[in-house]
VODO-20784 format. One record per residue: x, y, z of N, C-alpha, C in turn; residue number from 1; residue in one letter. Coordinates in pm, 1 decimal. Each point is the difference from the previous one (the first is absolute). Layout:
BEGIN
{nu = X; nv = Y; nw = Z; cau = X; cav = Y; caw = Z; cu = X; cv = Y; cw = Z; seq = NUM; type = A} .
...
This chain:
BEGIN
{nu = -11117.8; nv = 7871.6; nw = 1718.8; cau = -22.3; cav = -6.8; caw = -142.6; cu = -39.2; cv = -143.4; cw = -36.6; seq = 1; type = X} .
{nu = -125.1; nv = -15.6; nw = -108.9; cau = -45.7; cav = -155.5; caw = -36.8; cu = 80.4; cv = -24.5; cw = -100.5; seq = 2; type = X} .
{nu = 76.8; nv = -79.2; nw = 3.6; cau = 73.6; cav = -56.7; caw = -42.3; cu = -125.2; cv = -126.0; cw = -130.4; seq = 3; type = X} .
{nu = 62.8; nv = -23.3; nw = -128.4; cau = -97.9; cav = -50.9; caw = -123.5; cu = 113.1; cv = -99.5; cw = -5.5; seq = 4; type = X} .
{nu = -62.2; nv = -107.3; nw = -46.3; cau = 114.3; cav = -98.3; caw = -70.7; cu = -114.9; cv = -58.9; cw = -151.8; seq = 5; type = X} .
{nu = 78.8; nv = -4.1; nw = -113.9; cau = -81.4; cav = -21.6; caw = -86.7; cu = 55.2; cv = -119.0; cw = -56.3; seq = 6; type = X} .
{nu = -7.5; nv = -108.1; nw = 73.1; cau = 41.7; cav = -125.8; caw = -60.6; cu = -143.9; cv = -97.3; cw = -23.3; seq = 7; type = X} .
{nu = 17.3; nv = -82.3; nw = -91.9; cau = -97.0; cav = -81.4; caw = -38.3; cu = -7.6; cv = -142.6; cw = 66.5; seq = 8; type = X} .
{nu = -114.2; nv = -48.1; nw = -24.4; cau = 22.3; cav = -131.3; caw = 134.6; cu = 26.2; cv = -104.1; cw = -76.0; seq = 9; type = X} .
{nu = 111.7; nv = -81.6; nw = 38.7; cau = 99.6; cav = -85.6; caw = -71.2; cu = -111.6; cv = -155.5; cw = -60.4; seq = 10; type = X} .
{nu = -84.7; nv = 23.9; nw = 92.3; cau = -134.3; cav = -128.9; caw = -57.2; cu = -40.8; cv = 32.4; cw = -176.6; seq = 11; type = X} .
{nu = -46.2; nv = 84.9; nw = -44.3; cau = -4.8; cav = 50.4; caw = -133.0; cu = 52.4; cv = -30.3; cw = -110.0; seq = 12; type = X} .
{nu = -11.7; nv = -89.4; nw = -81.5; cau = 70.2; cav = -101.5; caw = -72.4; cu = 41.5; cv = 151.5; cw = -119.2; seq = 13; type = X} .
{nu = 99.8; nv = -56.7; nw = -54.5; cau = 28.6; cav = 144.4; caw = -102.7; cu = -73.4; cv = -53.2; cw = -121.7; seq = 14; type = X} .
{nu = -51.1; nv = 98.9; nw = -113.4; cau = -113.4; cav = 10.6; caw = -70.3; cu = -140.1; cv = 43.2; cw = 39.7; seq = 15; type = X} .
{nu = -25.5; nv = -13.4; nw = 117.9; cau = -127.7; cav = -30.5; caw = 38.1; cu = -41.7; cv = 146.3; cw = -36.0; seq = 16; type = X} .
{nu = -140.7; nv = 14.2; nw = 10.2; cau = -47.9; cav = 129.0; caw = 27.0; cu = -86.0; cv = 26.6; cw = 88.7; seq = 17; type = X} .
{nu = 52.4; nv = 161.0; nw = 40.4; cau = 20.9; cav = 18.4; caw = 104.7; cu = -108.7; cv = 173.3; cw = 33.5; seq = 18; type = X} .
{nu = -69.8; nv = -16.3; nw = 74.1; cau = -101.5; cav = 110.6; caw = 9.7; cu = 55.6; cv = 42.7; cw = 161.8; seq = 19; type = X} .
{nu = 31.6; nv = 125.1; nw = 25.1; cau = 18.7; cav = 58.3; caw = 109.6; cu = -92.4; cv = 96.7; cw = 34.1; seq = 20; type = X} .
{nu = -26.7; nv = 23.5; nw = 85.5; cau = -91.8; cav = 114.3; caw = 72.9; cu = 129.5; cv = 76.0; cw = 118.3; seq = 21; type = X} .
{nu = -1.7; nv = 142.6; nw = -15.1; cau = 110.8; cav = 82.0; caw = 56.1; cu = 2.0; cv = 164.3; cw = -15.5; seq = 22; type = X} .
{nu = 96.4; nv = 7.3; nw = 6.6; cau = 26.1; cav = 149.5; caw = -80.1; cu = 149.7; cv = 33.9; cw = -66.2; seq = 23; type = X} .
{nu = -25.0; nv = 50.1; nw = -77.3; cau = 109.5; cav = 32.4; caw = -95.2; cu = 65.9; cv = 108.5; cw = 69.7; seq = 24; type = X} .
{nu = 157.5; nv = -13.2; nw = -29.0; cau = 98.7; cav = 61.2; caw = 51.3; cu = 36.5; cv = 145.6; cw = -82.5; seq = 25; type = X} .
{nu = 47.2; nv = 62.5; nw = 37.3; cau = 44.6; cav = 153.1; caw = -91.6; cu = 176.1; cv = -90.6; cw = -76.9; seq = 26; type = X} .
{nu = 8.8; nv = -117.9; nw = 27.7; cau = 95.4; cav = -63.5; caw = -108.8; cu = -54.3; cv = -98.3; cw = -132.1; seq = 27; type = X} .
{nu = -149.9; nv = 16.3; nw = 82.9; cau = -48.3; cav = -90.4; caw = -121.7; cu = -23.2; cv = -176.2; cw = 66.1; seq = 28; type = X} .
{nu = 22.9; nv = -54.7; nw = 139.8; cau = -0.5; cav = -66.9; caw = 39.7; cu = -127.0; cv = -52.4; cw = 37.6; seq = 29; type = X} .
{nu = -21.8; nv = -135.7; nw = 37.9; cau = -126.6; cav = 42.0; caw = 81.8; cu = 8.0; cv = -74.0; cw = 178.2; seq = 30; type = X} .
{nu = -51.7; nv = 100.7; nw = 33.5; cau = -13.9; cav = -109.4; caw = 196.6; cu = -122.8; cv = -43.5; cw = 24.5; seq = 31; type = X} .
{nu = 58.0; nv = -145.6; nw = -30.3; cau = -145.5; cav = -61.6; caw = 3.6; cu = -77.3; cv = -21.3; cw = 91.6; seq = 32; type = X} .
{nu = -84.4; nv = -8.4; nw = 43.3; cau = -68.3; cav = -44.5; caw = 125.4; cu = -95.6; cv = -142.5; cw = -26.1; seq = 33; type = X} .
{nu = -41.1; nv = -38.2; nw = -56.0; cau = -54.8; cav = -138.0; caw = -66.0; cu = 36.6; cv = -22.8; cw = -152.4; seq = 34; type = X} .
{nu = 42.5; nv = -120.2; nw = -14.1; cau = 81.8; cav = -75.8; caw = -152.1; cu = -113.5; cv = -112.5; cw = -12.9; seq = 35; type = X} .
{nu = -3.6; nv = -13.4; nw = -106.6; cau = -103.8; cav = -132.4; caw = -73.9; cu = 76.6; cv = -60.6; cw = -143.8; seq = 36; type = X} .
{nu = 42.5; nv = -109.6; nw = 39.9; cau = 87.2; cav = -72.6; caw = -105.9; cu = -90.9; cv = -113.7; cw = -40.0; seq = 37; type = X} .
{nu = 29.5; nv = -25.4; nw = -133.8; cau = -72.9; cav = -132.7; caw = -59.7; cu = 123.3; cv = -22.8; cw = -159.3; seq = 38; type = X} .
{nu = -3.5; nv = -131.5; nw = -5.7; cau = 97.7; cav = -26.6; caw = -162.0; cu = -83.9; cv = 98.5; cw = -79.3; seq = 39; type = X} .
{nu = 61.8; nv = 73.9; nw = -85.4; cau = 14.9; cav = 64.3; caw = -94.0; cu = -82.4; cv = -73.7; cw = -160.0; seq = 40; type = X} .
{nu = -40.7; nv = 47.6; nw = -38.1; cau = -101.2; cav = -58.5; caw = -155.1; cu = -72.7; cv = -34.9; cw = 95.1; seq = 41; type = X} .
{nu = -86.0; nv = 18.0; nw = 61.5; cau = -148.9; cav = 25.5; caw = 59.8; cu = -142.3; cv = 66.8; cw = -39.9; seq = 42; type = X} .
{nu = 65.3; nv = 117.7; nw = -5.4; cau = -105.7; cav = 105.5; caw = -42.2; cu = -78.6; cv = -22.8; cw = -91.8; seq = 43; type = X} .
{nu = -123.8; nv = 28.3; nw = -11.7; cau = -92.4; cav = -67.6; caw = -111.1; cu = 0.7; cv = 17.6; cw = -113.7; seq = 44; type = X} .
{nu = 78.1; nv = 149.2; nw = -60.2; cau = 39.8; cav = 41.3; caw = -135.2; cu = 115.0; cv = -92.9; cw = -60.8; seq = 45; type = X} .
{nu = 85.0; nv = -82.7; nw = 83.5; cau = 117.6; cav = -42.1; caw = -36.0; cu = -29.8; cv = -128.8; cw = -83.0; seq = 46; type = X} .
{nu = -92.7; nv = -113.3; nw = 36.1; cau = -26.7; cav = -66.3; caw = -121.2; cu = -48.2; cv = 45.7; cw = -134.0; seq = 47; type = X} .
{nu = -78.6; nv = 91.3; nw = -34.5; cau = -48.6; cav = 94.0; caw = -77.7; cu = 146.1; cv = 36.2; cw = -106.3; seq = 48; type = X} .
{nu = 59.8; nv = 65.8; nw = 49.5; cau = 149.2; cav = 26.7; caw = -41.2; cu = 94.3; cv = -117.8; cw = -6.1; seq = 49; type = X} .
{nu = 22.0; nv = -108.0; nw = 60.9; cau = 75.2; cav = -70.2; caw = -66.9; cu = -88.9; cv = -98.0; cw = -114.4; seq = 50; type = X} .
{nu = -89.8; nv = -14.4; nw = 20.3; cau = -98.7; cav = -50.6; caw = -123.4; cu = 2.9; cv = 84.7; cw = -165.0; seq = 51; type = X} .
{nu = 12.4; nv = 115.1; nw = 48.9; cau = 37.4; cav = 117.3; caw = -132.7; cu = 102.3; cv = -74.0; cw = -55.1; seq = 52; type = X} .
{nu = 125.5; nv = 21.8; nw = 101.8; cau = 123.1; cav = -53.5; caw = -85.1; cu = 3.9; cv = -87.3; cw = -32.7; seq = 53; type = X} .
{nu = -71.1; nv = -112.2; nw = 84.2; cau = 47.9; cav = -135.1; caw = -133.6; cu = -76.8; cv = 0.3; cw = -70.8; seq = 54; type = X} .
{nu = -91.4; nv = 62.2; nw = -37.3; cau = -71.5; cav = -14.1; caw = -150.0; cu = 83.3; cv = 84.4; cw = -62.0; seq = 55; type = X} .
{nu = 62.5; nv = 138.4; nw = 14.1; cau = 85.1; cav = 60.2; caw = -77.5; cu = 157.0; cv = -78.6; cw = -30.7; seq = 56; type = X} .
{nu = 28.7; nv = -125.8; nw = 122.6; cau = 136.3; cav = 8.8; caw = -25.0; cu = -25.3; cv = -144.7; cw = -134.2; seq = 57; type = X} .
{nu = -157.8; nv = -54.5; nw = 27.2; cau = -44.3; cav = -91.7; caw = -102.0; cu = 19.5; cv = 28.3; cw = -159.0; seq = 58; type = X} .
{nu = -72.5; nv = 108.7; nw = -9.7; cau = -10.7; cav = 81.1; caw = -109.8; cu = 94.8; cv = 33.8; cw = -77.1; seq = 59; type = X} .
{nu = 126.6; nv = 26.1; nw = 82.0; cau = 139.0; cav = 56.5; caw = -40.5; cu = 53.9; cv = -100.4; cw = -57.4; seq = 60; type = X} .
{nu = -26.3; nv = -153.3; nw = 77.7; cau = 73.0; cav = -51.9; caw = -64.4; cu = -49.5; cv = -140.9; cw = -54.6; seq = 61; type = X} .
{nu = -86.5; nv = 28.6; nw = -33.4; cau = -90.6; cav = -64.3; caw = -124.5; cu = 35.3; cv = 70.1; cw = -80.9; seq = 62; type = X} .
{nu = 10.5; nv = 166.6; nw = -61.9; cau = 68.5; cav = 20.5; caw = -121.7; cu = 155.6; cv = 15.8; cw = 17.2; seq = 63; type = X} .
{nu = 0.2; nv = -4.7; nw = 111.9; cau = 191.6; cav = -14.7; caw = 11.8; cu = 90.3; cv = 129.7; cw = -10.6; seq = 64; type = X} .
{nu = -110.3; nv = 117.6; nw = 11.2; cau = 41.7; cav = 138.7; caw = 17.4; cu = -73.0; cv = 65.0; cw = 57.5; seq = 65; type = X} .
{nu = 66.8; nv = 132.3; nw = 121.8; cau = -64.4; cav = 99.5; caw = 108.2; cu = -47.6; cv = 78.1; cw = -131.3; seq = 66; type = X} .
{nu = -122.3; nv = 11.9; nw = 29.7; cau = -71.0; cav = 121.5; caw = -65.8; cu = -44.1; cv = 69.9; cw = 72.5; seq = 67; type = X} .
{nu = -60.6; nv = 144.9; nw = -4.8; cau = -67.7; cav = 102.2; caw = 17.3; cu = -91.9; cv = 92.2; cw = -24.9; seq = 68; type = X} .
{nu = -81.8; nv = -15.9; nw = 51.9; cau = -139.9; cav = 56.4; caw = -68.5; cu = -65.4; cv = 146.6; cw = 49.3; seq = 69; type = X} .
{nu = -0.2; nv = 29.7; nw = -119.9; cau = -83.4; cav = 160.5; caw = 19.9; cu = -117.4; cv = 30.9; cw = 58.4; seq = 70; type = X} .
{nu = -25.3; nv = 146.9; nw = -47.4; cau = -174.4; cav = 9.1; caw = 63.9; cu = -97.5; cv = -64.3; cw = -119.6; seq = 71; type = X} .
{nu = 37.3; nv = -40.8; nw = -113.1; cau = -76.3; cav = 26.2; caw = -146.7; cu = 16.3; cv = -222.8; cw = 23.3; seq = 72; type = X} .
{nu = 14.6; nv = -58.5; nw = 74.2; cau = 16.2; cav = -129.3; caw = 37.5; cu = 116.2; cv = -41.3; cw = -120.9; seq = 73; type = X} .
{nu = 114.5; nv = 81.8; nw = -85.6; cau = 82.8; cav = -85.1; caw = -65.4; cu = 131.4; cv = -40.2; cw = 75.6; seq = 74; type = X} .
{nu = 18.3; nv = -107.1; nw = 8.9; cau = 137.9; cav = -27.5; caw = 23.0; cu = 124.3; cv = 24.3; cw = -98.8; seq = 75; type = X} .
{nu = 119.0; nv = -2.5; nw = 109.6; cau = 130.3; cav = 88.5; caw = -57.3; cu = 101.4; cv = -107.0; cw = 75.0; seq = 76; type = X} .
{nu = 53.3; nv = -56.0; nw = -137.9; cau = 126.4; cav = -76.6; caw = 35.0; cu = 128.0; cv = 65.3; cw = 142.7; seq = 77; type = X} .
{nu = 21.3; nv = -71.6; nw = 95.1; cau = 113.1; cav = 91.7; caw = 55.2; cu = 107.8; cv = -130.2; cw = 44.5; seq = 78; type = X} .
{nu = -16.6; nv = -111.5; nw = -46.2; cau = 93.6; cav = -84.0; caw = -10.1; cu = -10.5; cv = -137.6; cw = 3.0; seq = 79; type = X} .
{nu = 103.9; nv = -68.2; nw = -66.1; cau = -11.0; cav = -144.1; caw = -18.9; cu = 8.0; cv = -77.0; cw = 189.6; seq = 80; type = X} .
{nu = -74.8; nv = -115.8; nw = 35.2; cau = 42.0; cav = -58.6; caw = 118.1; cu = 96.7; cv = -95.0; cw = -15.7; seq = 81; type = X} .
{nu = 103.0; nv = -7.7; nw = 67.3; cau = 78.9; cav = -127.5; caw = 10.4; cu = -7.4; cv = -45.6; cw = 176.5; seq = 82; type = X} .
{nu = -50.7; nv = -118.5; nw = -8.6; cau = -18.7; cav = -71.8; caw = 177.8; cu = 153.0; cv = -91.5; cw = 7.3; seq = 83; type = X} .
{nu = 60.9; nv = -10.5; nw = -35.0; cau = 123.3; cav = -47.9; caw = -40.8; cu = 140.1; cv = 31.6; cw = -44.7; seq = 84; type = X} .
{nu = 114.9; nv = -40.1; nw = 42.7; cau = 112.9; cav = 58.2; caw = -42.7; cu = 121.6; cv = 74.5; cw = 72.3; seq = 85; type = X} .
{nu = 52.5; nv = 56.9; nw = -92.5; cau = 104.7; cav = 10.6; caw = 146.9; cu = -12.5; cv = 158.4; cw = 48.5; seq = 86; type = X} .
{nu = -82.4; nv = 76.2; nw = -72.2; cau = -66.3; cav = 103.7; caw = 58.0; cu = -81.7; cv = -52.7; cw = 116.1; seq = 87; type = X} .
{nu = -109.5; nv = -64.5; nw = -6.1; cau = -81.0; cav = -37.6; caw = 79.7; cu = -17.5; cv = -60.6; cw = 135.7; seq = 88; type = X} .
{nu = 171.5; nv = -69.6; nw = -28.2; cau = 110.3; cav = -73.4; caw = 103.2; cu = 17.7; cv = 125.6; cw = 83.0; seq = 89; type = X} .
{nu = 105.4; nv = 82.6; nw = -92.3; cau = 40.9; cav = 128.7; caw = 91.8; cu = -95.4; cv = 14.4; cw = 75.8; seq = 90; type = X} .
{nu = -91.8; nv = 107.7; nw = -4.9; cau = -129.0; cav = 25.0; caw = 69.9; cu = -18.8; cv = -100.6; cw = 119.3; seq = 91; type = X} .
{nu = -20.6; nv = -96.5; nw = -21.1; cau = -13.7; cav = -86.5; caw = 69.6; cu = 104.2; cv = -31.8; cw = 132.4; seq = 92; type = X} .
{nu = 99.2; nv = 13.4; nw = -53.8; cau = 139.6; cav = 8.0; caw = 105.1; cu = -53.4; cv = 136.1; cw = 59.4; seq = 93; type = X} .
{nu = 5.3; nv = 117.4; nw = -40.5; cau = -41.3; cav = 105.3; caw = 100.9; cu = -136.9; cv = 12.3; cw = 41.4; seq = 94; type = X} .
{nu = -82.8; nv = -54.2; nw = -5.7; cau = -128.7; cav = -94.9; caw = 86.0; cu = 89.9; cv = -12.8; cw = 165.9; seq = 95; type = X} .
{nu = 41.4; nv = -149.8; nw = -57.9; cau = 42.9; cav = -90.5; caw = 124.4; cu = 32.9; cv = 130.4; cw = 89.6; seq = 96; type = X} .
{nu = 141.3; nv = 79.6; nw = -77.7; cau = 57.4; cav = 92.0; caw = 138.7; cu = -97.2; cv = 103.5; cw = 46.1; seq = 97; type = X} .
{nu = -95.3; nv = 28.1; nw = -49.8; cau = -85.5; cav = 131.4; caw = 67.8; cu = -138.6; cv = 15.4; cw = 6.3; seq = 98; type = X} .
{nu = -67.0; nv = -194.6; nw = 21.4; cau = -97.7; cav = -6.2; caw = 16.7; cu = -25.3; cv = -30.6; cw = 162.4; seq = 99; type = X} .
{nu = -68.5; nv = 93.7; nw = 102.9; cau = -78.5; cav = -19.2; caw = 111.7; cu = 2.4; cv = -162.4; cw = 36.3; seq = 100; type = X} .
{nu = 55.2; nv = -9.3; nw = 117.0; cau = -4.5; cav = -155.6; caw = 63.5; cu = -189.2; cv = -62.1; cw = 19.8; seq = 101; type = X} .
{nu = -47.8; nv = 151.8; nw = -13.1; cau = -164.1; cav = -87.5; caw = 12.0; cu = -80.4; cv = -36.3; cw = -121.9; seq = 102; type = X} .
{nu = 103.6; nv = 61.5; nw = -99.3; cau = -54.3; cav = -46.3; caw = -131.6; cu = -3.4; cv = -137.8; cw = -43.0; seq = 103; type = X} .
{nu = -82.0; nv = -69.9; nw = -45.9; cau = 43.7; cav = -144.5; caw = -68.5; cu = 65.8; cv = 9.3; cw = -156.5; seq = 104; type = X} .
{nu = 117.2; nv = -17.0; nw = -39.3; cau = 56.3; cav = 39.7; caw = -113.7; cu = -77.5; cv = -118.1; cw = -130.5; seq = 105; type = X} .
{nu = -37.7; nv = -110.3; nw = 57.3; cau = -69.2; cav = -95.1; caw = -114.6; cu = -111.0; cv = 51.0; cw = -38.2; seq = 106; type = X} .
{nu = -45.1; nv = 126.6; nw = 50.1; cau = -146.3; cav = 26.1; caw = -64.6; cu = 6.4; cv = 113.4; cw = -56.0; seq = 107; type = X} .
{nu = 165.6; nv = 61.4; nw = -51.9; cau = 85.2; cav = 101.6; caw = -75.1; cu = -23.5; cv = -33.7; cw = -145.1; seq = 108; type = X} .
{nu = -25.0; nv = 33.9; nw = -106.8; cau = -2.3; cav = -35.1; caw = -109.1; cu = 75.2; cv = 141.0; cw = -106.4; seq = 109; type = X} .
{nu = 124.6; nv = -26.4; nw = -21.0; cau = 82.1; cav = 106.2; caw = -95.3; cu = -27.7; cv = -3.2; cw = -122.0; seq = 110; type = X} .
{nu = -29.2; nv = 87.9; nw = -89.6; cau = 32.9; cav = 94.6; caw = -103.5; cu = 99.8; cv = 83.9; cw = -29.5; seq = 111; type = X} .
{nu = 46.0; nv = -6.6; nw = -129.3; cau = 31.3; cav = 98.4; caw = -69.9; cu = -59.0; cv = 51.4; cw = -148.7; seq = 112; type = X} .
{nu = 8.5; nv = 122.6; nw = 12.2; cau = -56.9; cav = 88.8; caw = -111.1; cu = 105.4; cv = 45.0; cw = -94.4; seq = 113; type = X} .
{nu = 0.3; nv = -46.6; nw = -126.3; cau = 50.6; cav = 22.6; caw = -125.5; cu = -36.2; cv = 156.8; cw = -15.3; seq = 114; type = X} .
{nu = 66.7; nv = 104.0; nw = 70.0; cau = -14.4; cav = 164.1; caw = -15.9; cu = 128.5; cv = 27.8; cw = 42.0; seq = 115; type = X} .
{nu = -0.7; nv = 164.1; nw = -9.6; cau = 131.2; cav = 54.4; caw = -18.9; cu = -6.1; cv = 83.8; cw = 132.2; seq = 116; type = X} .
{nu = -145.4; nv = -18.9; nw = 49.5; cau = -37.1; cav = 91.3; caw = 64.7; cu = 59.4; cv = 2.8; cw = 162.2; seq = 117; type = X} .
{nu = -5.6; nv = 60.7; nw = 111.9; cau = 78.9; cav = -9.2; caw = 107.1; cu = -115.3; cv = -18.8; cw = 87.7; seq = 118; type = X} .
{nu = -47.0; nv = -136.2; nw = 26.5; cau = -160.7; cav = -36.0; caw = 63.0; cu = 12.2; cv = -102.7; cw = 87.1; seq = 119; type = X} .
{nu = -53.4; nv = -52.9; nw = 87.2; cau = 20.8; cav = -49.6; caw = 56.0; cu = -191.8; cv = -71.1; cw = 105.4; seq = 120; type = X} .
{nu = -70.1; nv = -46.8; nw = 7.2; cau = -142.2; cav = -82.2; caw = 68.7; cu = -14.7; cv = -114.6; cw = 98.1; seq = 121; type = X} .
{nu = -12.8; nv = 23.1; nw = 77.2; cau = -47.5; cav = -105.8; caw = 99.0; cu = -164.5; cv = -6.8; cw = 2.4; seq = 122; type = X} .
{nu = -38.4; nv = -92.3; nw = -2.7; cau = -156.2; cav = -4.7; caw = -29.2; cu = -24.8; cv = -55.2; cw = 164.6; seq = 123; type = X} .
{nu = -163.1; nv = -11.2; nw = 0.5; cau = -48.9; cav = -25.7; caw = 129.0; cu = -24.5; cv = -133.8; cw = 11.7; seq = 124; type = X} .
{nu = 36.1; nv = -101.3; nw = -127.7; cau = -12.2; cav = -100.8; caw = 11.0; cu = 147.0; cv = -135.2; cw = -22.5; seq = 125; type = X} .
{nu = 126.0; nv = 88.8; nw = 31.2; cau = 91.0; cav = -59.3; caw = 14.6; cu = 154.5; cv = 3.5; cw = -111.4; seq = 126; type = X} .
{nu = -138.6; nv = 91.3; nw = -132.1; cau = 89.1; cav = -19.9; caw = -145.8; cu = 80.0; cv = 159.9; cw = 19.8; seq = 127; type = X} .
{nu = 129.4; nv = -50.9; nw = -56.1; cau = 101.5; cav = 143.7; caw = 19.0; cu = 46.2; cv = -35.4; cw = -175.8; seq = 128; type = X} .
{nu = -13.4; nv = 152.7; nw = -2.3; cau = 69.9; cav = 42.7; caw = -144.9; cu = 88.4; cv = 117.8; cw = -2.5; seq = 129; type = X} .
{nu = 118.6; nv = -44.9; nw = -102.5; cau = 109.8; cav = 70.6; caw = 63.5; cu = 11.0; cv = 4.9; cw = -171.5; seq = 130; type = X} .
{nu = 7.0; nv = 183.5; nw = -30.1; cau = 44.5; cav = 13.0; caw = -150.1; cu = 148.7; cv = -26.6; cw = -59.2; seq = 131; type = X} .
{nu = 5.9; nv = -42.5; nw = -90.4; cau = 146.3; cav = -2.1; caw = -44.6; cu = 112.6; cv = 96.3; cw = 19.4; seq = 132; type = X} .
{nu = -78.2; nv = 143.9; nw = -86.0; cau = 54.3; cav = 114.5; caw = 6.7; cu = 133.1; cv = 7.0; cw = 175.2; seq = 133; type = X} .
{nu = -147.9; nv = -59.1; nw = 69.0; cau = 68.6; cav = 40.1; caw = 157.4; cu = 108.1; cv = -119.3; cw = 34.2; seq = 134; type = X} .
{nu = 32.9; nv = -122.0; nw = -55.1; cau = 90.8; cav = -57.8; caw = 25.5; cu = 92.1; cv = 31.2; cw = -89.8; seq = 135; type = X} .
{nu = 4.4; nv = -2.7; nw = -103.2; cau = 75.0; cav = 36.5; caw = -113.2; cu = 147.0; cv = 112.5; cw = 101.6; seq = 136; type = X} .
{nu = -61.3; nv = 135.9; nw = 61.0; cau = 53.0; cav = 105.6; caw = -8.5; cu = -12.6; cv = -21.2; cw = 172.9; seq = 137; type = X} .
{nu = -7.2; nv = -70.5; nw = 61.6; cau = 41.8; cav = -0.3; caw = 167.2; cu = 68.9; cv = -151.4; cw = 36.4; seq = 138; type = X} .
{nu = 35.7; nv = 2.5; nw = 101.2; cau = 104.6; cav = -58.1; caw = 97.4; cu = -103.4; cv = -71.0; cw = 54.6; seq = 139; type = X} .
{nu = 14.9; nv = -132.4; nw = 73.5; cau = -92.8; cav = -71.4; caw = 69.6; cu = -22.7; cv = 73.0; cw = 149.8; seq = 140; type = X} .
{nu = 67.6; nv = 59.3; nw = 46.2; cau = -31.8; cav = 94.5; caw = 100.5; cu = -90.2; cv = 104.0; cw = -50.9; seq = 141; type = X} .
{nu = 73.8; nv = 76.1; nw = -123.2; cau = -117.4; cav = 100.3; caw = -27.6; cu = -165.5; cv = -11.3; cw = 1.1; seq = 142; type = X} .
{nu = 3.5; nv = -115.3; nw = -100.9; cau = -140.8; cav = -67.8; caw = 23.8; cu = -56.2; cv = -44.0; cw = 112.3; seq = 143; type = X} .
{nu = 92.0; nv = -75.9; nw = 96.8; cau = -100.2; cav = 14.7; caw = 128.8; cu = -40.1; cv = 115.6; cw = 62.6; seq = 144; type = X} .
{nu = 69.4; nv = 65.9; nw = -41.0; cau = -37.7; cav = 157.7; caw = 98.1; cu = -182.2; cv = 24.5; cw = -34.1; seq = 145; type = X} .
{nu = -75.7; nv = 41.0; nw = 100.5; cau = -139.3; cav = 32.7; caw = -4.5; cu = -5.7; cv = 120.7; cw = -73.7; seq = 146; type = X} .
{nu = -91.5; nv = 57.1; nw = -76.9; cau = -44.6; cav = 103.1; caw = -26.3; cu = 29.6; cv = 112.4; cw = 108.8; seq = 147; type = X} .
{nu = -1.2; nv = 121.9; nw = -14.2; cau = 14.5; cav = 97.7; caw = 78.6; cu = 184.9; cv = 4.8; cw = 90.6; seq = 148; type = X} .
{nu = 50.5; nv = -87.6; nw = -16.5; cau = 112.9; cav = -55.2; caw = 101.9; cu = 121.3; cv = 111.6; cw = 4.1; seq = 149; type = X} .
């Protein structure tokens, strides 16, 4: 019997991305037979997208509130920004504990949103917004928890 081992090769810096050629397992796995790693924010769409956001995270806060815009191009208040404070602190403390060792945390830039709402954004260009609503009514654990968790 062939015996599979599906371990990854310890050279592979974590973040990176990572293109395998293989076959997929009936668990959903894959056995790779050739891996191609390179740092991660590479891809040619990815400046494109973090360029979006900082003109959006510009925008936001030049009027100093997340808005939202329709199909009809009007914008819709959905909350005041505060970059400061001891909301912003919080957040920030649960940063430190559950940000990726390959992340650089100085190029993190926190928000909070003056809403009631239970929201939560990481943008592609470093800015995280974390709604009130959702600190207000969770635990600093709760809030770190990922979506889906």
């Amino acid at each position: 019997m062939a015996r599979h081992w599906l371990v990854g090769p310890a050279n592979i810096d974590l973040g990176s991305e990572v293109t395998a050629k293989g076959a997929r397992l009936d668990d959903g796995s894959v056995l790779a037979r050739e891996l191609e790693a390179k740092p991660n924010g590479t891809g040619a769409f990815e400046k494109t997208i973090a360029s979006e956001c900082d003109d959006r995270e510009q925008q936001w806060l030049r009027v100093g509130a997340a808005t939202e815009g329709d199909e009809n191009g009007r914008s819709t208040l959905v909350g005041n920004i505060e970059d400061g404070g001891r909301d912003v602190e919080r957040v920030q403390r649960i940063l430190t504990r559950i940000t990726p060792p390959y992340v650089d945390q100085t190029r993190l830039r926190v928000y909070v949103v003056d809403s009631k709402e239970w929201n939560a954004m990481a943008m592609a260009n470093g800015s995280i917004w974390v709604f009130r609503g959702l600190l207000n009514d969770m635990d600093d654990d709760e809030v770190a928890l990922p979506a889906g968790s």
